[in-house]
C-alpha positions in Angstrom: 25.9 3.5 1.4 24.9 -0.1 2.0 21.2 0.4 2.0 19.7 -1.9 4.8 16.6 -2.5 4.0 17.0 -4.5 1.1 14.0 -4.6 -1.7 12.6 -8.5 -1.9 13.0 -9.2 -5.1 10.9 -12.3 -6.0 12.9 -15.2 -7.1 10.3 -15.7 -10.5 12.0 -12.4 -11.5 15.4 -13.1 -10.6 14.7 -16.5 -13.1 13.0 -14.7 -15.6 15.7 -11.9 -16.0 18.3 -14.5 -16.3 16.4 -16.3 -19.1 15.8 -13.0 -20.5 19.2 -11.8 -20.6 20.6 -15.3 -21.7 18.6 -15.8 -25.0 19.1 -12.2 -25.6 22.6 -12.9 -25.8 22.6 -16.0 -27.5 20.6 -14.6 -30.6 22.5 -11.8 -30.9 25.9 -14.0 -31.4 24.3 -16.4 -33.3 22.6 -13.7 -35.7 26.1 -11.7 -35.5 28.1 -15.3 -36.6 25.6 -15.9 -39.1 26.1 -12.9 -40.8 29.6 -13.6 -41.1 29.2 -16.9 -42.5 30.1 -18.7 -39.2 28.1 -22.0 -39.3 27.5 -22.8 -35.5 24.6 -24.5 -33.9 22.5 -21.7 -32.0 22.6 -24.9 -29.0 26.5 -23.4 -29.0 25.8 -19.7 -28.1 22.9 -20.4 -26.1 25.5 -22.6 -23.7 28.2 -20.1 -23.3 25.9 -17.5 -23.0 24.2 -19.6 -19.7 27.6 -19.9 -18.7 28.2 -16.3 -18.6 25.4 -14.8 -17.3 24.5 -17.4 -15.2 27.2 -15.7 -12.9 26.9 -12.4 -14.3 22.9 -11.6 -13.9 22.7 -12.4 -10.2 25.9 -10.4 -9.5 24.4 -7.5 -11.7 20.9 -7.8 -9.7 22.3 -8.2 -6.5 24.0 -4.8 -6.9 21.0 -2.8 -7.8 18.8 -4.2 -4.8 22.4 -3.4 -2.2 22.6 0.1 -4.1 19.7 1.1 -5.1 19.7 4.8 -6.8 17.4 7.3 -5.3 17.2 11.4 -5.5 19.3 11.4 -2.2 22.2 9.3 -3.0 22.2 9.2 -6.7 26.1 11.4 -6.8 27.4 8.9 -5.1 25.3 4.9 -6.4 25.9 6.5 -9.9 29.3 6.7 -10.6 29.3 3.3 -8.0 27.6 1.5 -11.1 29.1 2.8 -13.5 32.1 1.4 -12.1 30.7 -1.8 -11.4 29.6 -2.2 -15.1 32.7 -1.5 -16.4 34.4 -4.1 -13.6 31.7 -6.8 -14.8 31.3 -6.7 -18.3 35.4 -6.5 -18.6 35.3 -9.7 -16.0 32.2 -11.7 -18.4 33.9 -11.2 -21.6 37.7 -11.5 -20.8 36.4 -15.0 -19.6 34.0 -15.6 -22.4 37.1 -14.4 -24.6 39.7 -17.1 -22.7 37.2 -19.8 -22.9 36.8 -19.1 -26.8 40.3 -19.2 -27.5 40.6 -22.7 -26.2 37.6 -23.8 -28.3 37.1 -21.9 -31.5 40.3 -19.8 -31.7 43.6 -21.6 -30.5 45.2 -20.2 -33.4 44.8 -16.2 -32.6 46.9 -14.7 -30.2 45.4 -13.7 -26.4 45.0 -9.9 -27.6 43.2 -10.7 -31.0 40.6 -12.9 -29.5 40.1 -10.0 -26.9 40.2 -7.7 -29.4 37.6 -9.2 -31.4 35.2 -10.3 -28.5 35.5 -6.7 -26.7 34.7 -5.4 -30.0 31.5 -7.6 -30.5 30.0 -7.9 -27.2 31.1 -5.0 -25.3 28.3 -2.5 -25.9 26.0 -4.8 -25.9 27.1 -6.2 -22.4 27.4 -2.6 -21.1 23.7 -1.6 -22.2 22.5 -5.1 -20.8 23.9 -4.0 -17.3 21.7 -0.8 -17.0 18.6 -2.6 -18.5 18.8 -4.7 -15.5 19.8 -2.0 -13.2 16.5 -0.2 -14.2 14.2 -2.7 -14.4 15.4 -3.6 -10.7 14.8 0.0 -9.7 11.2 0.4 -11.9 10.5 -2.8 -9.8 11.5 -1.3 -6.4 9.7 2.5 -7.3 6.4 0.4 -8.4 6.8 -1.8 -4.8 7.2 2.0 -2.8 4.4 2.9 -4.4 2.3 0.4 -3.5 3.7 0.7 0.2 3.2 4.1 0.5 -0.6 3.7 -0.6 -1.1 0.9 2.4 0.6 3.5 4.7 -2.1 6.1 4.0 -5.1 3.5 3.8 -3.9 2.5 6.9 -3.9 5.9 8.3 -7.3 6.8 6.9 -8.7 4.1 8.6 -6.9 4.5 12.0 -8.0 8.6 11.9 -11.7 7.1 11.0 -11.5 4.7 13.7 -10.9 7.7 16.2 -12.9 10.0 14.6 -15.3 6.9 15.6 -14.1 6.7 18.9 -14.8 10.4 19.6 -18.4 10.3 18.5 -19.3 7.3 20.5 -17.3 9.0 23.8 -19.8 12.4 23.3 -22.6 11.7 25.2 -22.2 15.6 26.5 -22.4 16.2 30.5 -24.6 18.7 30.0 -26.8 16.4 28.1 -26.6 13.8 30.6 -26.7 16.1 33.1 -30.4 17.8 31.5 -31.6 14.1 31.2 -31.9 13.4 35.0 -32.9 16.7 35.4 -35.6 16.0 33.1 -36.3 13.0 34.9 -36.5 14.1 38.2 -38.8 16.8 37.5 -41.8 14.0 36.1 -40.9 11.4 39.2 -44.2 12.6 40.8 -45.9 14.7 37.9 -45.1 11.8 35.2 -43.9 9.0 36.5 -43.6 6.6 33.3 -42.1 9.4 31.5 -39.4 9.6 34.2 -39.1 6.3 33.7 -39.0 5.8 30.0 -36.5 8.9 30.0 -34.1 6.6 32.5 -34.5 3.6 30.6 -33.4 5.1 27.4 -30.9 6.7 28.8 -29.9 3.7 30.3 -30.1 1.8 26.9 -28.3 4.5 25.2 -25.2 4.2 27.4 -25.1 0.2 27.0 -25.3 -0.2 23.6 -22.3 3.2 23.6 -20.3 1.0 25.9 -21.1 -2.8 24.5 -20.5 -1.4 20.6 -17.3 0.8 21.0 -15.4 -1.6 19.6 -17.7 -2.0 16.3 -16.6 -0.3 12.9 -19.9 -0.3 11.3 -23.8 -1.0 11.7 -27.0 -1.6 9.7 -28.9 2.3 9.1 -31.7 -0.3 11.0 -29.7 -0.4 14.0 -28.0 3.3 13.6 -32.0 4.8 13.9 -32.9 2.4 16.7 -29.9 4.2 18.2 -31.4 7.9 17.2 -34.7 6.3 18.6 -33.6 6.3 21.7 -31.8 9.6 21.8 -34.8 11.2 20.0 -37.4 9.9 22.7 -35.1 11.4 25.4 -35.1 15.0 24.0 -39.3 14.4 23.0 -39.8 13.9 26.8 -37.6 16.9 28.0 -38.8 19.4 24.9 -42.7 18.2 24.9 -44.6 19.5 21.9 -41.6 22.0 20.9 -39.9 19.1 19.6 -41.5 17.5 16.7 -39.6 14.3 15.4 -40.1 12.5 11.7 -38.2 9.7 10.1 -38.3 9.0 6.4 -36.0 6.3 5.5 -35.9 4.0 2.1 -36.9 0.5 3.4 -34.4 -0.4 0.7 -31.6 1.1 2.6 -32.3 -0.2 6.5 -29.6 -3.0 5.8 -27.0 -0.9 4.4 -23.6 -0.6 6.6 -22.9 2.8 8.3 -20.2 4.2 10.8 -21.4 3.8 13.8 -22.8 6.0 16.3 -22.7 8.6 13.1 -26.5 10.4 12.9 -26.8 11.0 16.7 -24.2 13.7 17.1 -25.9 14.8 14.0 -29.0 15.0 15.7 -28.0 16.2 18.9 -26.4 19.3 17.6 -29.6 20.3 15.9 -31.2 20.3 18.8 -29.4 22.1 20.9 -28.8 24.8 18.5 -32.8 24.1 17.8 -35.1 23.6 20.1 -32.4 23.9 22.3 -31.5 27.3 22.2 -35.3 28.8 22.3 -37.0 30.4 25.4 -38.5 27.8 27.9 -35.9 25.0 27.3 -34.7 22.8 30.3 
């Protein structure tokens, strides 16, 4: 039942429920006293009530983070602090009670002072116990919510980085394969533009290789990219192919995924230009 990974609770919350909890208890004796006529200094109840729940807060805390209640175990953590509230608030004011016999009333008898601080603080104490019990819980739920957000970030950006991955890694066969085709063919009819086709495609393949491990580029460097895919296909296709680029000179510097227009591109024009009588 023991849950083992156990919520970290910061300690500024641990201290701040405890200061919460203690004047909380200390007005309401002081307000309940002074209603009765019982001249005490407030200094008094704010004491004894940093002497109880001094011991009782951390207990209280420490069994919501070790038994927390979720949807799957909450027939069984339920009743478990139900019990555990009864077991500490009887513990906190039987003490409370002893310790105020000795000093305010030695002249009542051991089940009169009980009597009359089980009948004053008892509900109180009781509803105290499940106002830390939630807020522990409201803590943990918000904290598990916040996980579970990082999770999925963290999963949108590995399935990005390998959707990524896969982009850069298509450089199709068959394209490759038309490209020195295409290239052979001009050696002796068009020598520079068998060369120009190799060089591109040797460019293209370095910078696919060199930048596999980058995230993002500039649309500057993205269409330098297409450039050299484009100038490939406009050597193989001839006139058939007809290329323009019309880009916001505002928007050359902005960040892109890599490697993300030239898939683009090359399905177009293989389901283009591609696909019509006299291609390579």
């Amino acid at each position: 039942m023991r849950n083992p990974q156990r919520a970290q609770v910061p300690k500024l919350m641990w201290i701040a429920a405890w200061v919460a909890v203690v004047l909380v208890f200390a007005l309401q004796w002081f307000a309940y006293d002074a209603a009765l006529g019982v001249d005490t200094r407030f200094l008094h109840y704010l004491w004894w009530s940093s002497y109880i729940w001094g011991v009782l807060t951390p207990l209280v805390l420490n069994a919501a983070v070790s038994y927390p209640i979720k949807p799957t175990n909450w027939k069984l953590t339920v009743p478990l602090h139900i019990g555990l509230s009864l077991v500490l608030v009887g513990v906190a004011i039987f003490v409370e009670a002893m310790l105020g016999k000795l000093d305010l009333h030695p002249d009542l008898s051991v089940s009169a002072v009980l009597r009359h601080y089980f009948s004053r603080h008892s509900q109180v104490s009781f509803f105290t116990y499940w106002i830390l019990l939630g807020t522990v819980h409201f803590y943990r739920m918000r904290e598990e919510g916040h996980g579970r957000e990082l999770r999925f970030s963290q999963l949108e950006a590995q399935l990005s980085a390998a959707q990524l991955a896969v982009l850069r890694a298509q450089i199709h066969p068959h394209f490759l394969f038309n490209t020195l085709q295409a290239a052979s063919t001009l050696i002796h009819d068009d020598p520079d533009g068998a060369e120009d086709i190799l060089l591109r495609l040797s460019e293209l393949l370095r910078v696919s290789m060199n930048e596999s491990h980058v995230q993002e580029v500039t649309l500057q460097r993205e269409l330098e990219v297409v450039d050299l895919y484009i100038g490939i296909q406009q050597r193989r296709f001839g006139d058939r192919l007809q290329f323009q680029l019309c880009v916001d000179p505002a928007l050359r510097n902005c960040m892109v995924p890599a490697f993300i227009l030239q898939p683009l591109i090359e399905n177009a024009v293989q389901h283009g230009v591609g696909k019509h009588k006299g291609n390579d």
